[in-house]
RODO-2510 file (C-alpha; in nm, 4 decimals, decimal comma):
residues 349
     n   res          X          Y          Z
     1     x    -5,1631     3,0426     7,1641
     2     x    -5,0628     3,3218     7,3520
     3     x    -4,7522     3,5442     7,2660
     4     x    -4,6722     3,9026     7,4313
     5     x    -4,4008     4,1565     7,2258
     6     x    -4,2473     4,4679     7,2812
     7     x    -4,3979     4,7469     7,0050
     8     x    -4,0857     4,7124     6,8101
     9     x    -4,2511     4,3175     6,7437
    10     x    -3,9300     4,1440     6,9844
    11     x    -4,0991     3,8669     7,1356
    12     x    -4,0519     3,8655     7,5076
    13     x    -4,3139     3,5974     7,6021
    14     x    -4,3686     3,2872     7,3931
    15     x    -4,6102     2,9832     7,5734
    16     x    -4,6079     2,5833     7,5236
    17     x    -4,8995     2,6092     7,2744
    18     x    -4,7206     2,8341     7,0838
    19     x    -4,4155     2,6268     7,0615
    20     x    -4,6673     2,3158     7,0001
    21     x    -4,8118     2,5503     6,7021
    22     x    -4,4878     2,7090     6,5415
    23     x    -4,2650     2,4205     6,6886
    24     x    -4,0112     2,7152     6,8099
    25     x    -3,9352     2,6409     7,1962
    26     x    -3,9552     2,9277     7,4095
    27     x    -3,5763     2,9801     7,4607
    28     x    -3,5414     3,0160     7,0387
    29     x    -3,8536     3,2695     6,9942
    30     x    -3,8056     3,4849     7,3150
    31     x    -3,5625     3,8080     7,1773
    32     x    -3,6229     3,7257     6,8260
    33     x    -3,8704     3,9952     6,5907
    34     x    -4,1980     3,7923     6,5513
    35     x    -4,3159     3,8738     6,2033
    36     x    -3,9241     3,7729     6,0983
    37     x    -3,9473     3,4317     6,2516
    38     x    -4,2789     3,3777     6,1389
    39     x    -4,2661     3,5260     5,7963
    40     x    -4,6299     3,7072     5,8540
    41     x    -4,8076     3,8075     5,5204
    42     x    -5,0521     4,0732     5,6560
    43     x    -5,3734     4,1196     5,4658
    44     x    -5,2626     4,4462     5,4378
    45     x    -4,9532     4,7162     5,5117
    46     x    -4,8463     4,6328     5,8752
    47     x    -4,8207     4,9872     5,9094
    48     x    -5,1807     5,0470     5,8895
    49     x    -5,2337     4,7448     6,0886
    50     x    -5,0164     4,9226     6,4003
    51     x    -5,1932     5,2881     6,3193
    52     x    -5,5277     5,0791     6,3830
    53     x    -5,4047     4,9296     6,6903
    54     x    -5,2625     5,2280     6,8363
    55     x    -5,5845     5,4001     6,7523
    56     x    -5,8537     5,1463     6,9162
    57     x    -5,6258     4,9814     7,1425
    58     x    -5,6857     4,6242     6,9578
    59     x    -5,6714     4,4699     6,6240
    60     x    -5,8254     4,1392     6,4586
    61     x    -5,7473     3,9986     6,1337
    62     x    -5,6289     3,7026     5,9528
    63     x    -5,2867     3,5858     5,8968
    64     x    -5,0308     3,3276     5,7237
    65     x    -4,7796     3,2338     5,9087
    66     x    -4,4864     2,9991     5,8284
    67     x    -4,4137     2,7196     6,1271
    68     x    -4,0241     2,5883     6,1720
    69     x    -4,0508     2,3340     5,9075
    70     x    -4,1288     2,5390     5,6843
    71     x    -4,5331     2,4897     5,6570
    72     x    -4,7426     2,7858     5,6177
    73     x    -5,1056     2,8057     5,8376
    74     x    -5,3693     2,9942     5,8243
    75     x    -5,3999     3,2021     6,1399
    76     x    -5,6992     3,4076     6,3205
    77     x    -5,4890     3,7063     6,4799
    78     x    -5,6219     3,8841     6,7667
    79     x    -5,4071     4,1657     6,9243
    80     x    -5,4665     4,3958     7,2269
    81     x    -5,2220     4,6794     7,3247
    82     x    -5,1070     4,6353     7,6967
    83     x    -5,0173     4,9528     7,8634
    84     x    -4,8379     5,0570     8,1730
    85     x    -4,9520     5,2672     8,5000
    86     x    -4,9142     5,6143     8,3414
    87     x    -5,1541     5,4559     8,0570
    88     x    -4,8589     5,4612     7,7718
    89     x    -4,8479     5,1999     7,5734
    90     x    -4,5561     4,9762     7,6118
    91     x    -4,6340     4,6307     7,4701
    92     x    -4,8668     4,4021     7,2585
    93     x    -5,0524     4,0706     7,3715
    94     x    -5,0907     3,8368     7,0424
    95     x    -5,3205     3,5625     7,0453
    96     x    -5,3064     3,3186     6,7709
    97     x    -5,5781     3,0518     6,6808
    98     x    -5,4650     2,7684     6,3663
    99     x    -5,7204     2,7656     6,1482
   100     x    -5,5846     2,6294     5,8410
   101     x    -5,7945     2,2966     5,8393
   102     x    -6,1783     2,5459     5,8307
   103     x    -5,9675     2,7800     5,5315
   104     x    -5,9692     2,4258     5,3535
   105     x    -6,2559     2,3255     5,3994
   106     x    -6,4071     2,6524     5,2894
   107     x    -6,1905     2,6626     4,9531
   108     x    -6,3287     2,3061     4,8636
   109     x    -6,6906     2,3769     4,9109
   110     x    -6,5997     2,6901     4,7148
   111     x    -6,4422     2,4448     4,4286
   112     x    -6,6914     2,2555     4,4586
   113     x    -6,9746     2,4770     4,4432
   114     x    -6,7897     2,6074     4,1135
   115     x    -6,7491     2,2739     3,9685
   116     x    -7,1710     2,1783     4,0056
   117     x    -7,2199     2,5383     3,8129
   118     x    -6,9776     2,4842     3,5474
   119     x    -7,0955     2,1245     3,5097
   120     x    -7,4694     2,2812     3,4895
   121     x    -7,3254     2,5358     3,2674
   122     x    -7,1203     2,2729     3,0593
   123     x    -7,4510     2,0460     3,0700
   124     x    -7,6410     2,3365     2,8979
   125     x    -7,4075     2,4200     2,6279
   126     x    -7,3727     2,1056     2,5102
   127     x    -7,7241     2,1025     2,4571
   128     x    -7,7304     2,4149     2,2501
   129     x    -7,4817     2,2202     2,0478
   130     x    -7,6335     1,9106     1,9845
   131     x    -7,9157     2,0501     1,7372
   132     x    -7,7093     2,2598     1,5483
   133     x    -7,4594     1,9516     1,5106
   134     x    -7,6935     1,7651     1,4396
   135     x    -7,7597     1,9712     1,0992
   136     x    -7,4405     2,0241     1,0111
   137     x    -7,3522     1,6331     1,0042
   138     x    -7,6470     1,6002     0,7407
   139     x    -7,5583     1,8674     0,5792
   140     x    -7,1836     1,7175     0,5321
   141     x    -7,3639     1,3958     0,4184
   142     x    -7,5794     1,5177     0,1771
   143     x    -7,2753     1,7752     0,0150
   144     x    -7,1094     1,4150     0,0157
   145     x    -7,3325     1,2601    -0,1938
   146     x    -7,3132     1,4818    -0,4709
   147     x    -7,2576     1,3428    -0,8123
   148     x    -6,9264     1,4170    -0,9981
   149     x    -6,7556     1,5985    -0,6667
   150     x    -6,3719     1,6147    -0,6612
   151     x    -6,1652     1,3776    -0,4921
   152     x    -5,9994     1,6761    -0,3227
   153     x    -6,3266     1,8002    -0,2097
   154     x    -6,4598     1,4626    -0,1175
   155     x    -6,1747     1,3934     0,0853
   156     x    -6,2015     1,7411     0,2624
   157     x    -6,5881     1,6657     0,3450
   158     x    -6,4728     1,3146     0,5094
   159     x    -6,2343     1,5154     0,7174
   160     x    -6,4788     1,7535     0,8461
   161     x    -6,7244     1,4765     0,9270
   162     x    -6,4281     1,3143     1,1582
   163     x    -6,4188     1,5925     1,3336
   164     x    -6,7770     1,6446     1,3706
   165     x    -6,8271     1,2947     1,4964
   166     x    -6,5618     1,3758     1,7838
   167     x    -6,7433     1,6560     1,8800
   168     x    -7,0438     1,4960     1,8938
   169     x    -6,9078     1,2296     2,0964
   170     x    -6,7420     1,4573     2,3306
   171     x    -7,0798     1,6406     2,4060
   172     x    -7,3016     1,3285     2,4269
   173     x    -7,0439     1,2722     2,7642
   174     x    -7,0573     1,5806     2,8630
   175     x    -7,4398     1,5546     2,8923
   176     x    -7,3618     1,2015     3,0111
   177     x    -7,1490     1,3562     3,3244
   178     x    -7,4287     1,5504     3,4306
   179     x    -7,7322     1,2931     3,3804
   180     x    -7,5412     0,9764     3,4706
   181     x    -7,7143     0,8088     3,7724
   182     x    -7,5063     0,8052     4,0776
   183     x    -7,5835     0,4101     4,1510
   184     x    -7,3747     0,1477     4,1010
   185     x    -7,4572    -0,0989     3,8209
   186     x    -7,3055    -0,3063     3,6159
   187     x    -7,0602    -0,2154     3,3646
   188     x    -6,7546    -0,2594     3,1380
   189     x    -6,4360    -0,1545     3,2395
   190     x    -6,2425    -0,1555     2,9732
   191     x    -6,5763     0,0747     2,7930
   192     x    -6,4699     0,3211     3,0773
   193     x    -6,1103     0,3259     2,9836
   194     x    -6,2153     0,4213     2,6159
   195     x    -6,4282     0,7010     2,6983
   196     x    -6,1216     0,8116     2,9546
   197     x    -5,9017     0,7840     2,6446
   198     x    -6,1593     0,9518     2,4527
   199     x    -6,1769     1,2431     2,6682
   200     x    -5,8240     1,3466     2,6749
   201     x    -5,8021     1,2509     2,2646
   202     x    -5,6866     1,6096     2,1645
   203     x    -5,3847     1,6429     2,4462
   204     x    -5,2978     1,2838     2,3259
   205     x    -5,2256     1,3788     1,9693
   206     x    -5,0715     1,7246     2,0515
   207     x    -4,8236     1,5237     2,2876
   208     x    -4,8040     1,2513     2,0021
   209     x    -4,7920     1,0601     2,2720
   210     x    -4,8187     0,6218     2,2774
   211     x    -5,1156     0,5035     2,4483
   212     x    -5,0521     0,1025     2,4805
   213     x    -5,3680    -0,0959     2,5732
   214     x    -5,2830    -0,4349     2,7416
   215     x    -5,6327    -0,6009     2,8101
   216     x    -5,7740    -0,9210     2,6074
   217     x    -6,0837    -0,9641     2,7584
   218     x    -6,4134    -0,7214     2,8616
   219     x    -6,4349    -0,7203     3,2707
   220     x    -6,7112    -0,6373     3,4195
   221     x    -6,7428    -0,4276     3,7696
   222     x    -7,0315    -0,2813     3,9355
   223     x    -6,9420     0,0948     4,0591
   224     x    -7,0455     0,4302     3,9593
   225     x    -6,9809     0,4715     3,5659
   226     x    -6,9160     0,8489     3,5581
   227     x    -6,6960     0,8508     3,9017
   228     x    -6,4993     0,5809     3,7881
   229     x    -6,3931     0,7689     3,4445
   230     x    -6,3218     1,0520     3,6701
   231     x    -6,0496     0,8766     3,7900
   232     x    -5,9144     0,7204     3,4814
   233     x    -5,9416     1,0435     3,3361
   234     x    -5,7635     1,2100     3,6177
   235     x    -5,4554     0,9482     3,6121
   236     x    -5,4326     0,9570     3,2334
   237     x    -5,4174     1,3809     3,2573
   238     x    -5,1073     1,3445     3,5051
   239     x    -4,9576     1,1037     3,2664
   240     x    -4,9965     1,3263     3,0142
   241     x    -4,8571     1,5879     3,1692
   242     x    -4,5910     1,4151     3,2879
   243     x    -4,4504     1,2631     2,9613
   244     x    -4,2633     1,4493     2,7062
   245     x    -4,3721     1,4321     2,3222
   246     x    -4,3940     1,1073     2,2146
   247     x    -4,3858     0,9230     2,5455
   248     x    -4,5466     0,5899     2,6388
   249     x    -4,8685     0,5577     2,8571
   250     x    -4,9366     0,1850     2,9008
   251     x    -5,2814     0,1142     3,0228
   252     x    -5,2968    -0,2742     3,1861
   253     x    -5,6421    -0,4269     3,3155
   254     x    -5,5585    -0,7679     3,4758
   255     x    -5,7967    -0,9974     3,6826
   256     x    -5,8255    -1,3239     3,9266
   257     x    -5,6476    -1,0612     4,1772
   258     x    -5,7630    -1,1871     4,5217
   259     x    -5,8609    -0,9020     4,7859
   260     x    -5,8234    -0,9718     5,1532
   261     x    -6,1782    -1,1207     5,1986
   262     x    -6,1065    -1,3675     4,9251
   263     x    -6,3093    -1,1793     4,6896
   264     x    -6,2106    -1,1679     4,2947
   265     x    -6,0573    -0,8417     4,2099
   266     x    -5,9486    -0,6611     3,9088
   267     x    -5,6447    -0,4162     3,9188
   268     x    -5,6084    -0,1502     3,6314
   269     x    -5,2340    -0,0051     3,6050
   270     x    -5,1505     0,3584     3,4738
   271     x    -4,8198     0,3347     3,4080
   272     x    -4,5969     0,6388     3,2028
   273     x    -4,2345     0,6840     3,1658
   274     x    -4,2454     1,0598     3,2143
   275     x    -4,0074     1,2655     3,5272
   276     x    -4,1485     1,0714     3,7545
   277     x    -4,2183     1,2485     4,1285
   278     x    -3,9626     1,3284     4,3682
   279     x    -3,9309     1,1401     4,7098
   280     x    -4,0192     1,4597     4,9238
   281     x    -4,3538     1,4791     4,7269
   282     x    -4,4890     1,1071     4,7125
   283     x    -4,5732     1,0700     5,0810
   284     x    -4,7879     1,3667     5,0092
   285     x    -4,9650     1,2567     4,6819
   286     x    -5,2930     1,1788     4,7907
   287     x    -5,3617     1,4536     5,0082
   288     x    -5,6010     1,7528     4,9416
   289     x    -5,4828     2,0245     4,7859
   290     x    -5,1018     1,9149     4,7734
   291     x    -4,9414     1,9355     4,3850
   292     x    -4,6646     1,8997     4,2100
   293     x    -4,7934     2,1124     3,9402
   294     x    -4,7357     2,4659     4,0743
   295     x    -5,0100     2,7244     4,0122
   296     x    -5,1633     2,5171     3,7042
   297     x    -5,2658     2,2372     3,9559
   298     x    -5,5785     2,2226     4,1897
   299     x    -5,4527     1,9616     4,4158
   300     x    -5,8038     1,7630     4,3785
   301     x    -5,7444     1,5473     4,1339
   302     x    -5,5386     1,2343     4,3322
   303     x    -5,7630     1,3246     4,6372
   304     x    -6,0798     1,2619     4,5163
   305     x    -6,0081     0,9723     4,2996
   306     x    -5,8654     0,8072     4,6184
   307     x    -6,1644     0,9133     4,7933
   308     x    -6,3958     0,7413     4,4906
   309     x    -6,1864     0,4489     4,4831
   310     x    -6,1736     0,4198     4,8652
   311     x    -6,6068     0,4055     4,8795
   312     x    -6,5373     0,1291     4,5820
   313     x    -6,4035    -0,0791     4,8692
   314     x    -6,1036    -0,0508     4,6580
   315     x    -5,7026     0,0781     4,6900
   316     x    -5,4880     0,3063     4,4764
   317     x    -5,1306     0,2743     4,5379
   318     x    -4,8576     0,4393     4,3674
   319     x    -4,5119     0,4366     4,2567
   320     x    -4,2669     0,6489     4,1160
   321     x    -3,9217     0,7118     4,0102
   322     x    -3,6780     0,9849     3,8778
   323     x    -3,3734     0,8014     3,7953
   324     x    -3,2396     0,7310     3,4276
   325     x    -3,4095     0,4672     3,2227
   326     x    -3,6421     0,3410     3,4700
   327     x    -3,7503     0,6882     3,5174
   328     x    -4,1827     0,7039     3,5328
   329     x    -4,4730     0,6526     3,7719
   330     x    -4,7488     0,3709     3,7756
   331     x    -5,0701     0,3970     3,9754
   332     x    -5,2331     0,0798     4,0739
   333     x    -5,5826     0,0249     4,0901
   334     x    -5,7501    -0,2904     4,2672
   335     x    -6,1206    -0,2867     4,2299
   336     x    -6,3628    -0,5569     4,3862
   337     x    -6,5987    -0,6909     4,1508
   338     x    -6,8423    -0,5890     4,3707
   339     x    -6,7657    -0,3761     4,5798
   340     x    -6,8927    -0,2566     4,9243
   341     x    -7,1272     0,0682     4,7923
   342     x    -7,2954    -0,1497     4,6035
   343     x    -7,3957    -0,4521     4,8075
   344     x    -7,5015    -0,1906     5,1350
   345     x    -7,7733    -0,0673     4,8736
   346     x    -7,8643    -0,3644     4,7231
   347     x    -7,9192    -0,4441     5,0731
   348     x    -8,0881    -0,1679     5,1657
   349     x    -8,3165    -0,1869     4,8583
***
């Protein structure tokens, strides 16, 4: 978009694509100070920035600007001083390019690349741990077996192999996250919801919280084992977080769900009576990058679990509410038994 100001930043040309881009029309921008209406964070004192420009005559840079409803984009600035017939100069031409969507993309390649190195990283450790664990857990059994060792002590030693035996488990996963095979096979759901529960064990009993399991029978699915605890994982940590101490998590696996194609489904319910989300904020849950968790939260989580449950050939639906006793949010999972990724390779095999 093109915009020309005066060098005191009044705006005294505004075009359709800006008013497409900012959503100002051209009689509500024209007169008004541009940075003002736009709320421009500068990479860096504007006053340099105008030194610069009166110095080479133009000036490139990025830019956030803030649109009229209030959404802020990422901008590529380009600015060239205009000048009159006695060379002075008397104005600035502004051309604006949105490039919010490529900043986005960049910053999740960027996670992304960070997440494969601190799985790698995560991956190795664990490793290092397992021998040394590995000792220790004799060494606890063997101090155990001691004749004529006091019930204090004994007691002590069976409290310290608990602990050991949780640690153990949680690096066997954590190698298990890096060498799980990314195929779909076989496997029990309700397995998958363990290790989920597993995983987030220690914020469970700091939160004290209640973690009812309504499922009778094993089910069976064919996906991708480690993606699919991702996702458990990832609903259970917003419950979590959600809840105060001592709050209820109900966990609900249910089957002979038809899908559309008349397919036998199985749906898996997160449900939590914690604050609930606000109305504004639901139509935006599943997007990338959007949270409700100010700076603590990545705004990853909800995305790529729909995006996993989506190449499932499954949904994920959610609802939510912030009002007195019936106050909570449930996410709904409905999961084909087999889904699509895994009869296009078995047919491609």
């Amino acid at each position: 978009m093109d915009m020309e100001r005066d060098l005191d930043e009044t705006i005294r040309f505004w075009n359709p694509e800006a008013e497409r881009m900012y959503g100002y029309s051209k009689q509500q921008a024209t007169g008004k100070i541009s940075h003002d209406l736009l709320c421009t964070v500068f990479p860096q004192p504007l006053a340099e920035i105008e030194a610069d420009l009166l110095r080479k005559g133009r000036w490139e840079g990025e830019l956030i600007h803030t649109t009229q409803n209030g959404r802020r984009i990422a901008v590529a600035s380009r600015w060239v001083v205009q000048r009159d017939k006695s060379g002075q100069a008397c104005g600035v031409m502004e051309i604006n390019n949105d490039i919010t969507a490529h900043k986005r993309a960049e910053e999740a390649l960027l996670r992304s690349e960070k997440l494969a190195s601190v799985g790698r990283m995560a991956a190795t450790v664990a490793h290092e741990i397992s021998n040394p664990l590995a000792a220790v857990t004799n060494l606890l059994f063997l101090a155990n077996s001691v004749n004529d060792l006091p019930e204090a002590a004994r007691q002590y030693l069976e409290m310290a192999d608990a602990e050991l035996q949780r640690i153990a488990h949680i690096t066997r996963q954590t190698l298990g996250f890096y060498r799980e095979s990314n195929a779909p096979v076989p496997m029990s759901l309700n397995a998958v919801l363990e290790s989920a529960i597993d995983l987030q064990k220690s914020r469970i009993k700091t939160k004290r919280a209640v973690i009812e399991k309504q499922w009778n029978e094993d089910v069976e699915v064919t996906a991708v084992v480690g993606e699919l605890r991702q996702v458990f994982s990832n609903l259970l940590a917003n419950s979590l977080d959600a809840i105060d101490e001592e709050g209820i998590i109900k966990l609900r696996v249910s089957t002979g769900v038809a899908s559309k194609n008349g397919d036998h489904s199985v749906r898996v319910t997160v449900a939590d009576n914690g604050n609930g989300i606000d109305k504004n904020s639901r139509q935006h849950i599943f997007e990338p990058f959007f949270t409700t968790k100010g700076a603590v939260g990545t705004g990853l989580g909800l995305w790529v679990s729909k995006q996993i449950i989506d190449k499932h050939g499954g949904t994920i639906r959610m609802r939510s509410s912030t009002n007195g006793g019936r106050r909570g949010t449930v996410f709904s999972i409905i999961l084909p038994v087999e889904p699509a990724v895994a009869r296009s390779q078995s047919a491609g095999a």
